[in-house]
BARO-388751 format. One record per residue (C-alpha): residue in one letter; residue number from 1; x, y, z. Coordinates in Angstrom, 3 decimals. Last residue first. Layout:
<rs>
r | k | x | y | z
A | NUM | X | Y | Z
...
</rs>
This chain:
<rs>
r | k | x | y | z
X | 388 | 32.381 | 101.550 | -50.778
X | 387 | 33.194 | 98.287 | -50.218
X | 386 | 36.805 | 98.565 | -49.315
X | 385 | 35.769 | 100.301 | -46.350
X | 384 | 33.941 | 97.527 | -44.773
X | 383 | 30.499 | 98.898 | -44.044
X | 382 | 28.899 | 99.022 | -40.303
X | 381 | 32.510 | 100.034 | -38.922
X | 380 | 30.350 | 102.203 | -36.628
X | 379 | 31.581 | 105.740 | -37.936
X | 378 | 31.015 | 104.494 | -41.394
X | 377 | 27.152 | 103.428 | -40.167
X | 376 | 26.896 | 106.651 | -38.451
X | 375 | 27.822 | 108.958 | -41.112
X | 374 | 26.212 | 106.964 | -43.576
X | 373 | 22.847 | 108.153 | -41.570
X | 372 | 19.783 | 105.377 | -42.107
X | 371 | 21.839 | 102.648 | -39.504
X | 370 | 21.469 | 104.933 | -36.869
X | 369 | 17.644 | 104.281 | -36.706
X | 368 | 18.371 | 100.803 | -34.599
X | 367 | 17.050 | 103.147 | -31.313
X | 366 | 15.624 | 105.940 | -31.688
X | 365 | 13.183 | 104.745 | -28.640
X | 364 | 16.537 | 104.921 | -26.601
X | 363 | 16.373 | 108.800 | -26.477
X | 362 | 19.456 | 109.671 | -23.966
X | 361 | 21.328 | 107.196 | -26.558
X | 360 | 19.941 | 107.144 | -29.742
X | 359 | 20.108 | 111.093 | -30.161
X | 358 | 18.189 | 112.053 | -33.250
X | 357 | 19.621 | 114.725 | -35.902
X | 356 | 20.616 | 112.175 | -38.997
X | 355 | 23.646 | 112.863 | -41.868
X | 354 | 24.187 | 111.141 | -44.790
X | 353 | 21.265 | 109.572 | -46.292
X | 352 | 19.870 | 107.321 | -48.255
X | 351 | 22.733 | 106.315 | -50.201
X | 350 | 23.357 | 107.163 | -53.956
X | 349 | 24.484 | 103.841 | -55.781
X | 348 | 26.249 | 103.183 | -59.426
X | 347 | 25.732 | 102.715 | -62.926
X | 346 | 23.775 | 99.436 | -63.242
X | 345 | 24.607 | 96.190 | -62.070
X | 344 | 26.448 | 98.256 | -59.486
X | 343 | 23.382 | 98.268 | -57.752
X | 342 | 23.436 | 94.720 | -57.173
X | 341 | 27.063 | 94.429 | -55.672
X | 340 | 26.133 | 97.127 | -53.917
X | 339 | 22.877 | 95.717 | -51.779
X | 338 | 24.801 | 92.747 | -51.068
X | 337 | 27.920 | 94.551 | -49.700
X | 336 | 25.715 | 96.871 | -47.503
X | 335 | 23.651 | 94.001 | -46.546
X | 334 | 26.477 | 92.185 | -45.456
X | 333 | 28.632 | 94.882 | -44.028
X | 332 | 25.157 | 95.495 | -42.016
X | 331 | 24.887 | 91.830 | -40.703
X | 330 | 28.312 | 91.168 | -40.029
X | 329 | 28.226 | 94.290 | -38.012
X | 328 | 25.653 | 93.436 | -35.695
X | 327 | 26.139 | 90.128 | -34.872
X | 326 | 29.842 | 91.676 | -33.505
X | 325 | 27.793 | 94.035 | -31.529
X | 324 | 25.189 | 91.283 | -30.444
X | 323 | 21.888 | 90.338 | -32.580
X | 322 | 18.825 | 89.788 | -30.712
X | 321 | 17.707 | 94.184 | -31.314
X | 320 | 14.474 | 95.231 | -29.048
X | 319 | 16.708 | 97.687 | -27.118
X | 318 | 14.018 | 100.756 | -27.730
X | 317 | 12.231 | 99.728 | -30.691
X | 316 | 8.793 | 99.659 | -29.431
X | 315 | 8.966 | 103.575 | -28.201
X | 314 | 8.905 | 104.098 | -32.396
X | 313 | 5.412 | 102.294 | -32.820
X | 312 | 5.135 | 98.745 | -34.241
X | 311 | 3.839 | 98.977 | -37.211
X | 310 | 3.753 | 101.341 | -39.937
X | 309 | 6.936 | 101.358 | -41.793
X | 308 | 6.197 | 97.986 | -43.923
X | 307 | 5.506 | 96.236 | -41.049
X | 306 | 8.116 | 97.110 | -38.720
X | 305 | 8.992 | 93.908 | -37.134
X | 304 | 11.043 | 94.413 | -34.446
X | 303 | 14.630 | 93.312 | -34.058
X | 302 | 15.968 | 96.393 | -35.491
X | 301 | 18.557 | 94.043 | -37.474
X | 300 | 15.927 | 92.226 | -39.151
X | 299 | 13.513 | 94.692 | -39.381
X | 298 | 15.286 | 96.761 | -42.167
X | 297 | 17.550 | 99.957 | -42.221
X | 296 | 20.437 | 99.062 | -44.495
X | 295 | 20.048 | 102.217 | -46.786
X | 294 | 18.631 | 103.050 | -50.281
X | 293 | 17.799 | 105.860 | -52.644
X | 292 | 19.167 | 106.792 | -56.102
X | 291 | 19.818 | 103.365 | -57.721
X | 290 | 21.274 | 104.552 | -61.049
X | 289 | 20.307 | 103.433 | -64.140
X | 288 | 21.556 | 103.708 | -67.281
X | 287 | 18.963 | 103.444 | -69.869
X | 286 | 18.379 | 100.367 | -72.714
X | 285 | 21.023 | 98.007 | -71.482
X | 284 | 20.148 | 99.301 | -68.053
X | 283 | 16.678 | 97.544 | -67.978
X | 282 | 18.688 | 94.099 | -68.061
X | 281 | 21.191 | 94.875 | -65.594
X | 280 | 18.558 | 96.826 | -62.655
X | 279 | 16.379 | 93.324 | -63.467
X | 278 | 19.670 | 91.325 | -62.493
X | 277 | 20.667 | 93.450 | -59.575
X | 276 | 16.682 | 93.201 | -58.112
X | 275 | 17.474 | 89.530 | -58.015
X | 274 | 20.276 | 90.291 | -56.211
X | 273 | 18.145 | 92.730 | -53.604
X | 272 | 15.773 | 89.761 | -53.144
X | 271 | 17.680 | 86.909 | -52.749
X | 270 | 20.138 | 89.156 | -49.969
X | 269 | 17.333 | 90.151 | -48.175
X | 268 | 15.849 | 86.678 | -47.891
X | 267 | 19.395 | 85.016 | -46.899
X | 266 | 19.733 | 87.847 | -43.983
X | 265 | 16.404 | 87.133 | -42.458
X | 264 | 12.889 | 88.687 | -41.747
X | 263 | 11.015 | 86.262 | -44.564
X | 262 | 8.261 | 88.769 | -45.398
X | 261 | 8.890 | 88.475 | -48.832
X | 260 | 7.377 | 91.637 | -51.257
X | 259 | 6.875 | 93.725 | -48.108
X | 258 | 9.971 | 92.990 | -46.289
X | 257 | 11.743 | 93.723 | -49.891
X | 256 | 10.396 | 97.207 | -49.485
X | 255 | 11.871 | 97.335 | -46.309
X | 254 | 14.811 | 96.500 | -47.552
X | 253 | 14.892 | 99.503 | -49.651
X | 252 | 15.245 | 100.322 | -53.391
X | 251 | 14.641 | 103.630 | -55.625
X | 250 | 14.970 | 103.353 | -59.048
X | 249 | 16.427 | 106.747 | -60.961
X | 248 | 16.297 | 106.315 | -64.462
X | 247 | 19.298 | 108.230 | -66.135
X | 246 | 19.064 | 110.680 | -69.479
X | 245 | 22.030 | 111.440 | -71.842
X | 244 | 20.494 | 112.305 | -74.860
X | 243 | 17.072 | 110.874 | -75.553
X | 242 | 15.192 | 109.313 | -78.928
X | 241 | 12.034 | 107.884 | -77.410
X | 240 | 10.485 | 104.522 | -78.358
X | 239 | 13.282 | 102.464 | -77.083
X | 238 | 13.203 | 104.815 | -73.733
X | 237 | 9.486 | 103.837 | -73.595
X | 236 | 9.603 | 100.431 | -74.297
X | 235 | 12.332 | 99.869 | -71.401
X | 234 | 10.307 | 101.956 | -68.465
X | 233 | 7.574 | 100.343 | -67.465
X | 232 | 9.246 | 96.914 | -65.454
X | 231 | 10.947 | 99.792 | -62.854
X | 230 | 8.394 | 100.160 | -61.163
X | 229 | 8.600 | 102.808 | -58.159
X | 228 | 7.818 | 105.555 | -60.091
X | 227 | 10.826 | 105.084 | -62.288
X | 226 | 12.011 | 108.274 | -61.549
X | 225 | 13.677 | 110.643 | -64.381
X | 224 | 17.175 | 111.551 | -64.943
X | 223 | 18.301 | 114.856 | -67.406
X | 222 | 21.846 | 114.495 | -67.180
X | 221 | 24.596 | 117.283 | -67.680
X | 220 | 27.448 | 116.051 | -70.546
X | 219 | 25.618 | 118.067 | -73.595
X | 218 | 25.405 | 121.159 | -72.209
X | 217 | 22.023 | 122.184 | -70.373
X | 216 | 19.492 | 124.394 | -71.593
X | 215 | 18.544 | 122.748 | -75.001
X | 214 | 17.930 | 119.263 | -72.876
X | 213 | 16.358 | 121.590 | -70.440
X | 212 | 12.859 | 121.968 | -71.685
X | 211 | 12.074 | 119.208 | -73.920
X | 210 | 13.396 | 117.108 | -71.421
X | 209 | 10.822 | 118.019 | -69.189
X | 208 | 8.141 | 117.734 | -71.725
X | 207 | 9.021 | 114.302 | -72.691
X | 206 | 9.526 | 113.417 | -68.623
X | 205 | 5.804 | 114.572 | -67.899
X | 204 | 4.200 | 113.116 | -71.190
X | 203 | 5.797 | 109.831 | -69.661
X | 202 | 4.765 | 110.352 | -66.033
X | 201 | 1.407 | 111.478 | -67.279
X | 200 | 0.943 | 107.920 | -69.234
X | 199 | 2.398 | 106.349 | -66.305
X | 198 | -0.779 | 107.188 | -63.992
X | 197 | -0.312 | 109.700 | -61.001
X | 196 | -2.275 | 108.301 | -57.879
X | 195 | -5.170 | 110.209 | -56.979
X | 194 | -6.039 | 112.927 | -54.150
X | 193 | -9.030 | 114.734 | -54.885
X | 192 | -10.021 | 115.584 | -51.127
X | 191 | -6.624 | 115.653 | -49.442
X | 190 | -7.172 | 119.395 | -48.496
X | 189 | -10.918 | 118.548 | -47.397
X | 188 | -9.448 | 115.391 | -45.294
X | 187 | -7.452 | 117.793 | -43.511
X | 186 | -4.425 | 116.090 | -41.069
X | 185 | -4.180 | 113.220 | -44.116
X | 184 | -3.844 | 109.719 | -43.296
X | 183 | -0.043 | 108.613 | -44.090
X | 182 | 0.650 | 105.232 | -44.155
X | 181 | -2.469 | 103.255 | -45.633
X | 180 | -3.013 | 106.220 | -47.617
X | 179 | 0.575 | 105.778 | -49.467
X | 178 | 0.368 | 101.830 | -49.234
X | 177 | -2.127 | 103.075 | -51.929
X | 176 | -0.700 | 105.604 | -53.871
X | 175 | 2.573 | 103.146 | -53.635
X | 174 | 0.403 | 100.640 | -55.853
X | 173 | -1.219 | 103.027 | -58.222
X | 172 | 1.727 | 105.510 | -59.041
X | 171 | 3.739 | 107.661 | -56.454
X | 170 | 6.075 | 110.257 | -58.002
X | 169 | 9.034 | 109.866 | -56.492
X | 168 | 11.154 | 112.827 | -57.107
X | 167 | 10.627 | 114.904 | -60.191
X | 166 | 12.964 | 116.453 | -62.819
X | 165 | 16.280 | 114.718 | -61.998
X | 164 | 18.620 | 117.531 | -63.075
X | 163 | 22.749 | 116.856 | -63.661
X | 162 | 26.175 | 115.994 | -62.501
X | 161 | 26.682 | 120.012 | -61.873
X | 160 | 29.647 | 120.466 | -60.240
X | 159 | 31.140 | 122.308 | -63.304
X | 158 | 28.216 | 124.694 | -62.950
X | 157 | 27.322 | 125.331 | -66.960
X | 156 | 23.748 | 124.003 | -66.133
X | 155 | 23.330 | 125.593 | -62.648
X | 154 | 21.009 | 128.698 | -63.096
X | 153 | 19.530 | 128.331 | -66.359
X | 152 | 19.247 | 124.385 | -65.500
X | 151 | 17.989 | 125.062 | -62.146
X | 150 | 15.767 | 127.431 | -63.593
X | 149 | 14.070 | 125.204 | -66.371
X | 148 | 13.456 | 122.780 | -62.951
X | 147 | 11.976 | 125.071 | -61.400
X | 146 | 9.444 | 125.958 | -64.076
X | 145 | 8.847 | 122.493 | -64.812
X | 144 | 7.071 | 122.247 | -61.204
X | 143 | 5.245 | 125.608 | -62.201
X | 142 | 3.858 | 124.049 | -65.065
X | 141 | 2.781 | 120.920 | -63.530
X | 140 | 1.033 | 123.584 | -60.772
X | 139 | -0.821 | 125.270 | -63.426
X | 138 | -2.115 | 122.529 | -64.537
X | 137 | -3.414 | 120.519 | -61.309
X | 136 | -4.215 | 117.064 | -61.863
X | 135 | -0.817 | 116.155 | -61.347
X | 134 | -0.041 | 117.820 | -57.732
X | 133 | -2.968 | 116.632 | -56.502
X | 132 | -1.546 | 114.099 | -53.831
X | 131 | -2.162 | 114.551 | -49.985
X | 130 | -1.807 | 112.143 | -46.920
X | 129 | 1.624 | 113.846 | -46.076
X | 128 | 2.490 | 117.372 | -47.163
X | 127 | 6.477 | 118.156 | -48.244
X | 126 | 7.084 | 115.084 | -50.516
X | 125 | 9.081 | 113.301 | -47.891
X | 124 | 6.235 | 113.264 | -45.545
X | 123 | 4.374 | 111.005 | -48.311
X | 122 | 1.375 | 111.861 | -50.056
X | 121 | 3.447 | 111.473 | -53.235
X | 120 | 3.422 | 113.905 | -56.043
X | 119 | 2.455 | 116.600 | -53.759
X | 118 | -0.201 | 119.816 | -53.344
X | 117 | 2.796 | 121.707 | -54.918
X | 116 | 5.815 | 119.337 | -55.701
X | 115 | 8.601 | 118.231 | -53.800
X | 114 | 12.200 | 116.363 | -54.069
X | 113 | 13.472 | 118.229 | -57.421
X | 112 | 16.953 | 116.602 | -57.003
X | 111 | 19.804 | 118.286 | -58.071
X | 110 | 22.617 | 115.706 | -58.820
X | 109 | 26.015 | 117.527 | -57.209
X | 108 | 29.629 | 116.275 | -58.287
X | 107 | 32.421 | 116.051 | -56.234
X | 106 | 35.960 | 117.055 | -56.527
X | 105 | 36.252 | 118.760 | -52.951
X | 104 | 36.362 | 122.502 | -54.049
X | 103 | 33.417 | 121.792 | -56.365
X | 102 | 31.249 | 120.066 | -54.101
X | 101 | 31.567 | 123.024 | -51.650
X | 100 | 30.570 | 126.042 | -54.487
X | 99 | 27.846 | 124.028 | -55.128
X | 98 | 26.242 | 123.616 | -51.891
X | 97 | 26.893 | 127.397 | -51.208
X | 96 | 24.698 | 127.980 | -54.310
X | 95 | 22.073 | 125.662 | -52.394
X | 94 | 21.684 | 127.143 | -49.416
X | 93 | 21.379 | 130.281 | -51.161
X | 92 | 18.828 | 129.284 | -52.905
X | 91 | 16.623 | 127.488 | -49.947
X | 90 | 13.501 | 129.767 | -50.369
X | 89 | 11.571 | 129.949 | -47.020
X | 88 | 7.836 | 128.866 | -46.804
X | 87 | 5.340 | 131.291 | -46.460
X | 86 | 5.393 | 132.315 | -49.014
X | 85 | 5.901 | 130.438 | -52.481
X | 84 | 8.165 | 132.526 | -54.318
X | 83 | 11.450 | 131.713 | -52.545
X | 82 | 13.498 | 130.151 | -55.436
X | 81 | 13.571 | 126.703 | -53.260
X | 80 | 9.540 | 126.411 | -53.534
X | 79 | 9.548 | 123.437 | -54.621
X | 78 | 11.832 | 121.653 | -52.113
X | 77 | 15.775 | 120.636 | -52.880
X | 76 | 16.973 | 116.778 | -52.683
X | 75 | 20.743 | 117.228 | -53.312
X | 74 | 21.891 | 114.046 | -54.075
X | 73 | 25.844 | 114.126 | -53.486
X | 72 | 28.473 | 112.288 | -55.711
X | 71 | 31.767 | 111.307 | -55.750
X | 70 | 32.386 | 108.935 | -52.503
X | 69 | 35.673 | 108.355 | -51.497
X | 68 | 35.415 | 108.988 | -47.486
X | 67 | 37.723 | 112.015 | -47.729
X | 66 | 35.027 | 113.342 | -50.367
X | 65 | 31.965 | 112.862 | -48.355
X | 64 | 34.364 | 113.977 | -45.305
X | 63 | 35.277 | 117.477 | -47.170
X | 62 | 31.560 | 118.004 | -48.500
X | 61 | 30.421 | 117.793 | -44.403
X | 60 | 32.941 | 119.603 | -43.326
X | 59 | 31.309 | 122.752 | -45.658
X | 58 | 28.844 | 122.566 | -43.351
X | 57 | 25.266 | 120.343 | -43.516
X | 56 | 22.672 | 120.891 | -40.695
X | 55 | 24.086 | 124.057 | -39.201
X | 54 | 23.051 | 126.877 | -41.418
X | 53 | 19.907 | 124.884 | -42.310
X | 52 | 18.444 | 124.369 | -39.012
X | 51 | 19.590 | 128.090 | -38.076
X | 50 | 17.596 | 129.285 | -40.479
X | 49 | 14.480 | 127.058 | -40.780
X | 48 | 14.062 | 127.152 | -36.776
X | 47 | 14.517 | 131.149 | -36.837
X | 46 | 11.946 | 131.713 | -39.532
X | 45 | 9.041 | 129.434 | -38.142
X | 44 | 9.704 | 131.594 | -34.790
X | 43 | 9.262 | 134.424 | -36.625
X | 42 | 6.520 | 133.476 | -39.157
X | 41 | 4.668 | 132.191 | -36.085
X | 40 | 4.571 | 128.289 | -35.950
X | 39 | 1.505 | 126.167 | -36.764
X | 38 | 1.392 | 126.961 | -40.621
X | 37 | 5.024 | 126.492 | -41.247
X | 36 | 5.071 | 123.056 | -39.790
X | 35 | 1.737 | 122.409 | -41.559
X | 34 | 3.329 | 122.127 | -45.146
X | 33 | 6.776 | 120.655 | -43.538
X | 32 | 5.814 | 117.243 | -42.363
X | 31 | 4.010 | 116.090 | -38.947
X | 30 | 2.472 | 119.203 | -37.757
X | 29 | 1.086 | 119.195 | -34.312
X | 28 | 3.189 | 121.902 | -33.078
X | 27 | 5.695 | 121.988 | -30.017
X | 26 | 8.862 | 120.775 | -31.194
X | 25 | 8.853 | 120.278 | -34.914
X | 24 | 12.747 | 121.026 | -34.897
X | 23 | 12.766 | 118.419 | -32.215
X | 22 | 12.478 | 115.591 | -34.874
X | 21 | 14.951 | 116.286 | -36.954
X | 20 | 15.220 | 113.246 | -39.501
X | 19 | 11.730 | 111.660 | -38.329
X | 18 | 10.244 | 115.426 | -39.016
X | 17 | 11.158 | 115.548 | -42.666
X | 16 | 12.232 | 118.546 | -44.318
X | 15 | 13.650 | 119.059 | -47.561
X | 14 | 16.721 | 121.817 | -47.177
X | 13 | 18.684 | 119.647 | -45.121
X | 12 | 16.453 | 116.290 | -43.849
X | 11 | 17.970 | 114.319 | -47.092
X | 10 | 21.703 | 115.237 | -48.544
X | 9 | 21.518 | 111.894 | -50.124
X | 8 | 24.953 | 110.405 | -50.635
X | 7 | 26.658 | 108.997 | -53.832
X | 6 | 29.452 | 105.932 | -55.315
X | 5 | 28.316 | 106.884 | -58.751
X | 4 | 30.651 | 104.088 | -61.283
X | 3 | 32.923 | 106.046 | -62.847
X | 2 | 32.819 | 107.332 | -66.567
X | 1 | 31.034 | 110.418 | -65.063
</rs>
């Protein structure tokens, strides 16, 4: 793409995470996909899955993306999409349809390897919170790569095919430990083992991947990697390593930014995420990099501090907001604008994420979450169209 990526996440469709749809885990204890198909019966566990993803995202969805002027989707796809890790459902089909949709609308599809066996993360979003063996486990590296080699055979010549990232957030030391802080683990004997992954597996990791499908995929697909949420490691070893067409992927929210200045205010946001913009310039001389994930969620506008995610509960948002309608939407057009400006220091911006299924108004706890769906925040004149 000689554009700059103006993308969408297509998060909560065939990656599950229970904040996104929360009544889909109706009646279980399970807070993230793993244990959601352990506490239902295969039937009824077959049912939700189905008729979640048959409705979820339509081929509407594609046609808006595109009416809206955006290019790209982020298609964040679970390990066990080719259906060969019962119980949980394979997603291929979902995903074939995908493509056939981006390509009648003129928009390109990045598949995103979101999950892992055992997990790269510990987080919900990496299919079993509080748990993170996936790299000390051999076989399961393998397998990982083994979806990813598919994908290519599968997709590569796929005209809609912007390209492979090989592994979604893979949490090293410091998110490994805001990781446990967040996300105890239901089974402390399943979590048992549980490490952050270092940089020298990432590396090895990303080599081997690219191994694999750089001779699999014609010459315009790109292979992208995650910075593992620093992106300070990565110019040395993209000088030291002779790629073709490969992307870092650096992930960016304001909460994060909460974390590293807990000044709750417009003119702190906006500091931080430009002097993000100048790091994102500087490390794209040597890679392009594309922001992958980011919205305008952030205390600020929620009116409740939220602690880095943790703190206070959901029932504490319900109409805590200061800011008026009109307060409102300055703020968000500003962050939104901000937040651009900066990732356009690099090659572009793939919003976190299109579509939510909570109800903010018979379930006021929800809200201030609106702001997460680009669906919503268009819908709410939250961005100024000529910023997309």
């Amino acid at each position: 793409m000689n554009e700059k990526i103006k993308g969408v996440n297509l998060g909560g469709w065939l990656v599950l995470e229970k904040w996104m749809s929360p009544h889909l885990f109706d009646g279980t204890a399970a807070d993230d996909e793993y244990y959601l198909a352990q506490d239902l019966p295969a039937a009824v566990y077959q049912a939700r899955i189905s008729q979640h993803r048959a409705n979820f995202i339509t081929e509407e969805d594609f046609l808006r993306i595109a009416s809206l002027g955006f290019n790209l989707v982020r298609l964040p796809v679970p390990y066990f999409v080719f259906g060969d890790r019962a119980p949980f459902i394979g997603a291929i089909a979902e995903v074939d349809r995908a493509f056939n949709w981006a390509e009648a609308y003129g928009i390109k599809i990045l598949l995103d390897l979101h999950t892992a066996p055992d997990s790269q993360n510990g987080f919900d979003n990496g299919g079993i919170s509080g748990v993170c063996k996936w790299a000390s486990e051999p076989t399961e590296v393998e397998f990982e790569k083994s979806v990813a080699k598919r994908f290519a055979e599968r997709y590569g010549k796929r005209p809609g095919l912007y390209g492979i990232e090989v592994l979604n957030e893979p949490a090293t030391a410091a998110m490994f430990n805001d990781m446990q802080r967040r996300f105890p683990p239901r089974d402390p004997a399943k979590a048992a083992g549980s490490a952050p992954i270092t940089f020298d597996f990432l590396y090895q990791y990303y080599r081997d991947c690219y191994d694999l499908l750089r001779p699999l995929l014609p010459a315009d697909k790109v292979i992208m990697f995650h910075d593992g949420f620093d992106i300070d490691k990565w110019e040395d070893f993209f000088k030291q390593n002779d790629f073709e067409n490969v992307v870092l992927d650096t992930h960016q929210y304001l909460m994060m930014a909460e974390m590293k200045n807990h000044d709750l205010s417009l003119t702190a946001y906006e500091k931080t995420m430009t002097d993000f913009g100048k790091k994102i310039a500087a490390v794209n001389k040597v890679v392009p990099v594309v922001t992958g994930e980011w919205s305008l969620f952030n205390s600020y506008t929620a009116g409740v501090d939220t602690n880095g995610g943790i703190n206070p509960t959901q029932q504490e948002f319900a109409g805590a907001t200061h800011l008026s309608k009109e307060e409102l939407q300055h703020a968000y057009q500003t962050l939104w604008k901000t937040q651009v400006d900066a990732w356009n220091q690099g090659i572009g911006y793939i919003y976190w994420t299109y579509k939510l299924n909570i109800d903010t108004i018979n379930e006021p706890a929800w809200y201030g979450w609106d702001c997460w769906a680009l669906q919503r925040v268009v819908d709410k004149k939250w961005l100024a169209p000529q910023d997309i």
